[in-house]
C-alpha positions in Angstrom: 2.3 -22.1 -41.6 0.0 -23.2 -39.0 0.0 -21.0 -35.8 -1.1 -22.4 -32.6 -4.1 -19.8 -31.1 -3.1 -18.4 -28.0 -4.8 -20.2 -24.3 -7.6 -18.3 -23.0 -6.4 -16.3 -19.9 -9.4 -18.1 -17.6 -7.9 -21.6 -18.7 -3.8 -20.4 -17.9 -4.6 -20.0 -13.9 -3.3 -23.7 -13.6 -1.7 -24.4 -16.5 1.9 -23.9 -17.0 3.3 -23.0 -20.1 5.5 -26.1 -20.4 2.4 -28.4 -20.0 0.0 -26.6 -22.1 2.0 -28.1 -25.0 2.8 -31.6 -23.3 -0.3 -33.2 -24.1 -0.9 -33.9 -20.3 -4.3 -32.4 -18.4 -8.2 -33.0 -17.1 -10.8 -31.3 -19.0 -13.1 -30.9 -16.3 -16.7 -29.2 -15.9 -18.2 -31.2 -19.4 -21.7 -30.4 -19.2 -22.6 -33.7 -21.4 -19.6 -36.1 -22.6 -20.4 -38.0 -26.2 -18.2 -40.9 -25.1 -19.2 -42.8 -29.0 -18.2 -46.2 -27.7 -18.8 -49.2 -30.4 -20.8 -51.0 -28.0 -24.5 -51.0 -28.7 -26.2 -49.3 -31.9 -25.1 -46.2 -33.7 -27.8 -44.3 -32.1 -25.8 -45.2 -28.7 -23.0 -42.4 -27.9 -22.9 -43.0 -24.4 -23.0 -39.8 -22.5 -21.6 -39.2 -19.4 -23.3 -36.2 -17.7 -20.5 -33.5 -15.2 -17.7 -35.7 -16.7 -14.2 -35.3 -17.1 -11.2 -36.6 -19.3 -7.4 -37.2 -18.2 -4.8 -37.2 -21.0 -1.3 -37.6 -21.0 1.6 -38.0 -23.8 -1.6 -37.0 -26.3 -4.2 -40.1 -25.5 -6.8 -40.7 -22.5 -6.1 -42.3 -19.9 -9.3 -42.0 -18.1 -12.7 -40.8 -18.8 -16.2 -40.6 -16.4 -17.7 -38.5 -14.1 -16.1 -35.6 -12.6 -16.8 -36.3 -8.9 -15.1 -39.8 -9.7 -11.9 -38.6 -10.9 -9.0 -40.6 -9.1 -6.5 -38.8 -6.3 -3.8 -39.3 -8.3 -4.7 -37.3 -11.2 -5.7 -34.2 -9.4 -2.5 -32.5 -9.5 -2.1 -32.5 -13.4 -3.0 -29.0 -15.2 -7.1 -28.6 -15.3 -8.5 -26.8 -18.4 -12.4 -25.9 -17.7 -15.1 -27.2 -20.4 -17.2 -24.1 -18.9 -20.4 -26.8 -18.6 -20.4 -27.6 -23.0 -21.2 -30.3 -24.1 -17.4 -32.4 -25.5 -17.8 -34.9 -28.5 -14.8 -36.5 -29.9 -12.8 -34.8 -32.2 -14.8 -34.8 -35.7 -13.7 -37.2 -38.4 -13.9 -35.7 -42.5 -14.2 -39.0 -43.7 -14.2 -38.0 -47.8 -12.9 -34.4 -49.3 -11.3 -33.1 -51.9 -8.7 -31.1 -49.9 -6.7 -30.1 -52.6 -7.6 -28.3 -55.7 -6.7 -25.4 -58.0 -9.6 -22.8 -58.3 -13.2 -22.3 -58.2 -16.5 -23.5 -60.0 -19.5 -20.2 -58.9 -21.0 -20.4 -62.3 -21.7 -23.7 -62.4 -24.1 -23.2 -59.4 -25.8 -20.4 -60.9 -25.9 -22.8 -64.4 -27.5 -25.6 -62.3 -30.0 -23.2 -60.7 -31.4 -22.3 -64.2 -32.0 -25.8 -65.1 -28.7 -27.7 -66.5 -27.8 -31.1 -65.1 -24.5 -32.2 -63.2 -24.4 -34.6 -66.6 -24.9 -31.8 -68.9 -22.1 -29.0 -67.5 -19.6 -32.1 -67.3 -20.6 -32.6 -71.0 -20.2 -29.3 -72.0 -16.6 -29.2 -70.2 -17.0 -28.1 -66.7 -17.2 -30.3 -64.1 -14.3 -32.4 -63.1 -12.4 -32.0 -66.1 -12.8 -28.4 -65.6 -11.1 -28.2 -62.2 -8.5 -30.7 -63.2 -7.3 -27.6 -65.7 -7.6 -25.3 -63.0 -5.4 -27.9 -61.1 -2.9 -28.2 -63.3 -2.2 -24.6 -63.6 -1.9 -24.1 -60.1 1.9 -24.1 -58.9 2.6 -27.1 -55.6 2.6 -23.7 -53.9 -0.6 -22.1 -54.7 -2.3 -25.5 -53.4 -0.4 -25.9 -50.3 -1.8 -22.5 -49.6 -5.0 -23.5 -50.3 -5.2 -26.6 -48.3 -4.0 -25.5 -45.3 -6.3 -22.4 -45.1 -9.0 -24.3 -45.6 -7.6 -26.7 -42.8 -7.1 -23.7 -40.1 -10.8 -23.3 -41.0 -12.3 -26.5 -40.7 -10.2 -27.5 -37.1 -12.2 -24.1 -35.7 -15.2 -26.4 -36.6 -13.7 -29.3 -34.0 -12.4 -31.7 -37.2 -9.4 -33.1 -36.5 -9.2 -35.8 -38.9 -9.3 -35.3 -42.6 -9.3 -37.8 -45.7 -7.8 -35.8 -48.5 -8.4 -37.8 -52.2 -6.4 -36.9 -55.7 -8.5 -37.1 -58.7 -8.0 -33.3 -60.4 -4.8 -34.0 -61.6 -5.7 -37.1 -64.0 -2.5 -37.7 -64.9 0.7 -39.4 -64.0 2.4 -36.5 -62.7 -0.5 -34.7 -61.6 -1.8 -37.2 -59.4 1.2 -37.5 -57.6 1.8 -33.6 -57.5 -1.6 -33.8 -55.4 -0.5 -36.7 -52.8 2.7 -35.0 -52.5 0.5 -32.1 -51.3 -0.9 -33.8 -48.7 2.3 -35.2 -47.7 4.6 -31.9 -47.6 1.3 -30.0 -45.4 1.1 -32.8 -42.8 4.0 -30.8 -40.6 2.2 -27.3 -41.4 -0.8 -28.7 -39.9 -2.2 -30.5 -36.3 -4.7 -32.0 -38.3 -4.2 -35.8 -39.2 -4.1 -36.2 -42.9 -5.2 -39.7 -44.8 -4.6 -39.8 -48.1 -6.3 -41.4 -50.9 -5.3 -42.1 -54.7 -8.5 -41.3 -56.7 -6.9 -41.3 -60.5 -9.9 -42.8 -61.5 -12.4 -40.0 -61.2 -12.9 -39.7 -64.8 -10.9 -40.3 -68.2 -8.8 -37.0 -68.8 -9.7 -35.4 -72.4 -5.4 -36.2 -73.8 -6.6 -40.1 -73.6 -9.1 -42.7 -74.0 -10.7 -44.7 -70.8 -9.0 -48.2 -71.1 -5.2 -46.5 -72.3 -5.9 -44.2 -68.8 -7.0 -47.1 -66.8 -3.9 -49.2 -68.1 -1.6 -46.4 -66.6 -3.3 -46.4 -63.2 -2.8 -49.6 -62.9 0.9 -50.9 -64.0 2.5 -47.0 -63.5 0.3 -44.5 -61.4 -0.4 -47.7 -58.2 3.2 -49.2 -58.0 4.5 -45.4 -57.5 1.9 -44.4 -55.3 2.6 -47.2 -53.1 6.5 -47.2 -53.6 6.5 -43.2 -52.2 4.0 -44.3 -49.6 1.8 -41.2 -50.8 -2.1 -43.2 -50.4 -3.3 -45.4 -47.9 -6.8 -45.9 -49.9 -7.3 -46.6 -53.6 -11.1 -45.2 -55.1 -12.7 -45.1 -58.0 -16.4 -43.3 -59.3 -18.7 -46.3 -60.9 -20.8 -44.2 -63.0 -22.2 -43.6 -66.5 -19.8 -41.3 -67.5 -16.7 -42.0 -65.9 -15.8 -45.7 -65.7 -17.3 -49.5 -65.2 -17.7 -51.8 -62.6 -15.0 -53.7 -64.7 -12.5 -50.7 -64.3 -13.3 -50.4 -60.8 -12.4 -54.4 -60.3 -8.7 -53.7 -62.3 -7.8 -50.6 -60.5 -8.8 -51.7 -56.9 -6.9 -55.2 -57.7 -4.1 -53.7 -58.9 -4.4 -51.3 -55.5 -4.9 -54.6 -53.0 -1.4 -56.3 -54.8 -0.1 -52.7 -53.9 -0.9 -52.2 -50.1 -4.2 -49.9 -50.9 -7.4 -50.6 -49.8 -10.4 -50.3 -51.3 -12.6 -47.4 -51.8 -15.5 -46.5 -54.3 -17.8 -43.5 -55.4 -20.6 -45.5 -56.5 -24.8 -44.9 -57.1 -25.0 -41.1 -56.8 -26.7 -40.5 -60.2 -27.6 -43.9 -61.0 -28.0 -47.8 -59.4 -24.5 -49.2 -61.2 -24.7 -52.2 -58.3 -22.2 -50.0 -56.1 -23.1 -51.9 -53.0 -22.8 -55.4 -54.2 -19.5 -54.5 -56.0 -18.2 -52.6 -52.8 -19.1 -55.9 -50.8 -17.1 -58.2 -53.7 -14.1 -56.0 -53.6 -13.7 -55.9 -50.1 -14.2 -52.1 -50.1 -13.8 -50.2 -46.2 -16.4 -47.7 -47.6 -18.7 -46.8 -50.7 -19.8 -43.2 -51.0 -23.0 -41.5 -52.3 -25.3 -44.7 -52.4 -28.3 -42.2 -53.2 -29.4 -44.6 -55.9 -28.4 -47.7 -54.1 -30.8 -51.2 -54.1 -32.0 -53.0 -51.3 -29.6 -55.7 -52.3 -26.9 -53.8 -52.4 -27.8 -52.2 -48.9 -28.2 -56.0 -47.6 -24.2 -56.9 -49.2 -22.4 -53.9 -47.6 -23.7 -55.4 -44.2 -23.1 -58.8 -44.4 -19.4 -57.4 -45.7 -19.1 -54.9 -43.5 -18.4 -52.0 -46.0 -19.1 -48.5 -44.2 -21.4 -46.4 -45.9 -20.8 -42.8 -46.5 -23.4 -40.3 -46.5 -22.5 -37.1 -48.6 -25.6 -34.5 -47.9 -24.0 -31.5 -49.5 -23.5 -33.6 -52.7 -27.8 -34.3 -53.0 -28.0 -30.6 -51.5 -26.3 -28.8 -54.4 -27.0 -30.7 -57.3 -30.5 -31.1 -55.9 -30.7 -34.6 -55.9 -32.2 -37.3 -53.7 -30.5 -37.9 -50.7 -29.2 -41.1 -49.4 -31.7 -42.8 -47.6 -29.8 -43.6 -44.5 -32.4 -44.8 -42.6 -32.7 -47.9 -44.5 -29.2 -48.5 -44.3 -28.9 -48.4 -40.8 -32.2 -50.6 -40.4 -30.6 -53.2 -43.0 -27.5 -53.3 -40.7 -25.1 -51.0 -42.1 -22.7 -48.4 -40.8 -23.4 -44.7 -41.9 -20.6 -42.3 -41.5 -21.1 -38.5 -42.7 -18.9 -36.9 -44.3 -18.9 -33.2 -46.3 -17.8 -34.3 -50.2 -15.8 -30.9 -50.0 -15.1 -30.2 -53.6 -14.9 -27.3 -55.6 -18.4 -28.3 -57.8 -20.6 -30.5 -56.1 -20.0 -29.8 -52.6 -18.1 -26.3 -52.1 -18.3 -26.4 -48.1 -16.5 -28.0 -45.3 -18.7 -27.3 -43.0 -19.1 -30.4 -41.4 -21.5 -29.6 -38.1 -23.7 -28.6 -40.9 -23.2 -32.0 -42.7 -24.3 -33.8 -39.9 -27.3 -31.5 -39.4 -28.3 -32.2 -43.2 -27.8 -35.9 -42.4 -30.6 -35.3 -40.1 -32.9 -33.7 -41.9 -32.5 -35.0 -45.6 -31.2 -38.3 -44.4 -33.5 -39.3 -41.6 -30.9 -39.7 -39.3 -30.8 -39.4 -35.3 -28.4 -36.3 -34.2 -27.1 -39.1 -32.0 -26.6 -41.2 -35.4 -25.1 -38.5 -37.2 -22.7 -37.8 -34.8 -21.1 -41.4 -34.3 -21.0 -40.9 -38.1 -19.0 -38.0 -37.7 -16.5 -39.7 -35.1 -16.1 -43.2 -34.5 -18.0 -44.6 -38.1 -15.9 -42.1 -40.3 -12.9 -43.3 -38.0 -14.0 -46.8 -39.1 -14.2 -45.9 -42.8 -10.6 -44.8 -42.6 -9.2 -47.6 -40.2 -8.8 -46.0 -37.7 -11.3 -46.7 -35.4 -8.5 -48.6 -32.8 -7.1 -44.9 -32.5 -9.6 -42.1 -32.7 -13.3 -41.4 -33.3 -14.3 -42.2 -29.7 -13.4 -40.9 -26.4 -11.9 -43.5 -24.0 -8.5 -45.0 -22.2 -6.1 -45.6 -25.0 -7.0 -43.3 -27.7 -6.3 -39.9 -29.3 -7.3 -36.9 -26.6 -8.8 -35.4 -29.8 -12.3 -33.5 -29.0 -14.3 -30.8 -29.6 -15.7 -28.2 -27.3 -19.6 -27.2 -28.1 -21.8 -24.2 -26.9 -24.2 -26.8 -27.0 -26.2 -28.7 -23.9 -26.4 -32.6 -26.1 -26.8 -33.8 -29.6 -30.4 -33.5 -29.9 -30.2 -30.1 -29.6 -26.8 -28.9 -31.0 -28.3 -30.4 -34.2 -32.2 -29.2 -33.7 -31.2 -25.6 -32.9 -28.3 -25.5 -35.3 -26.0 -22.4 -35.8 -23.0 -20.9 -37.6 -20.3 -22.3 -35.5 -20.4 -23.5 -31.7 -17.3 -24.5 -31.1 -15.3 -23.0 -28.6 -12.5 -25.0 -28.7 -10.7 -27.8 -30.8 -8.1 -30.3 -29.4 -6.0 -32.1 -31.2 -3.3 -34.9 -29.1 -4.1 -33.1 -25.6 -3.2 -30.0 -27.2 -6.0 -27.1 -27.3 -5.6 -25.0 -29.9 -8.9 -22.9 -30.7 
């Protein structure tokens, strides 16, 4: 059960306890404001230097520089920023929140030399964790979940995309969505759920017989219960086809889901110009991806997805986000949190490995984090930036900008996370 942290006695002088929980207040004394406005390039966050934010009922409702603050907003509770530097609240665009146990060998196995390929082959892997998963009680992973969530908000994420895909069956795929749904009321953290059944063919059945139940069973009831908002698939050689990937997204868009993929992280399989002919929001991985494919997720508008701690652990080229961003693409970043390929949710360290693997800006990165990884989810109209209208959601960093929050990087700086006007680390 989530437990709201305690305010800070130097923030309570003018804060009442009624309205530290009404979503109404001025963060005042910013030291540097990452606004992350669409206008312009990604590389544009539009800081505001000695800024301040107003908030009420949970969303901004005006944002610039302190000394400009209107009259009649003065008298609402004022919460100090102590001179940080305030992003918007950070956006996990692509995890794999829930799962049952743990995969430390493999990473010792892929230090002496085996492949991703070759453990999966051997039985680790996905399949591996989807045993694990299917062992563990609803309980067990409602427990996990939501510590790892009372984690990651200390971080200053506030938005999480949670996919299936360990459970590879009927049942099992829906015990995960129904996960995400029961922990949304244990948690502040806004949840978006994704339906990944096709991450690859469970051992009990062949490919096209699995596929076949995705499609007329596993879809229709995801979308009945309301459990998904997104519907993904992994395009690779071992797990399934671009063919698959066309029936089970389908069968998702006649459903209410949209489009998602896992595509080029081991190999070019065409994941861009398939993500731009299926109308995907976003295609993940891309580290293999062509120039051509780059050039079809822009003219479509697909969002692409960097996933550093992926290339990081399995020692594998990165995406090369600089020639995505140059060929007109959005980049969001996102951690891959997973229990094989990407056992962290460390996002702020995400970014900074976006930077330095990736070739992105820190100013990239970050809109990557916020109002791109917002974008990848839909929800770009709500959150991922700060201004009049949307979510107060933002995070508080010992930091004085981007550039060097990033260049100098350590373990944690943030001081504080809110979450709808409501400060809760």
């Amino acid at each position: 059960m989530w437990k709201q942290p305690e305010m800070p006695l130097s923030d309570t002088a003018h804060t009442s306890s009624a309205s530290a929980h009404s979503g109404v207040g001025i963060l005042t004394d910013i030291g540097w404001l990452a606004t992350c406005r669409a206008e312009g390039k990604q590389s544009d966050v539009h800081p505001i230097e000695h800024a301040a934010v107003a908030f009420s009922g949970g969303r901004i409702d005006w944002v610039g520089k302190e000394e400009d603050l209107p009259v009649e907003l003065r008298e609402r509770p004022t919460y100090s920023a102590g001179g940080r530097m305030v992003t918007p609240g950070l956006v996990d665009c692509h995890t794999h929140l829930v799962f049952g146990g743990w995969r430390t060998d493999e990473f010792r196995r892929r230090l002496a030399g085996e492949s991703y390929l070759d453990i999966a082959a051997s039985g680790g892997g996905i399949k591996r964790t989807m045993k694990q998963t299917r062992e563990a009680s609803t309980e067990e992973l409602q427990r996990h979940a939501l510590g790892n969530l009372q984690q990651m908000v200390r971080l200053g994420i506030t938005t999480v995309e949670c996919k299936s895909g360990y459970g590879l069956s009927f049942e099992d795929e829906l015990k995960l969505l129904r996960v995400v749904r029961n922990i949304q009321p244990e948690t502040p953290v806004h949840l978006v759920s994704t339906l990944l059944a096709a991450h690859v063919t469970p051992p009990e059945c062949n490919s096209q017989s699995y596929i076949q139940m995705i499609v007329h069973e596993l879809i229709p009831t995801v979308s009945a219960e309301g459990l998904a908002a997104f519907n993904d698939i992994f395009v690779e050689e071992g797990a399934f086809s671009a063919d698959d990937a066309r029936a089970v997204l389908g069968a998702g868009v006649e459903h209410g889901l949209r489009p998602k993929l896992h595509v080029d992280q081991l190999h070019d399989v065409g994941g861009g110009r398939l993500a731009a002919e299926v109308g995907a929001i976003s295609a993940d991985h891309l580290e293999f991806t062509s120039a051509d494919g780059r050039r079809a997720m822009a003219a479509a508008g697909v969002v692409g997805v960097c996933l550093p701690f992926a290339s990081l652990y399995l020692n594998q080229p990165p995406m090369n986000a600089r020639a995505f961003l140059e060929d007109g693409v959005d980049v969001a970043v996102a951690t891959d949190f997973n229990p094989g390929s990407a056992p962290s949710f460390d996002l702020p360290l995400a970014l900074m490995l976006a930077c330095t693997m990736s070739r992105m800006t820190p100013a990239e990165a970050l809109k990557g984090a916020t109002l791109i990884a917002a974008r990848a989810l839909d929800l770009e109209r709500d959150r991922g930036s700060i201004e009049p209208g949307k979510r107060a959601d933002f995070a508080e960093l010992s930091a004085d900008n981007v550039d060097q929050w990033l260049y100098h990087f350590r373990p944690n700086v943030c001081e504080r996370t809110w979450i709808g006007g409501q400060p809760l680390v």
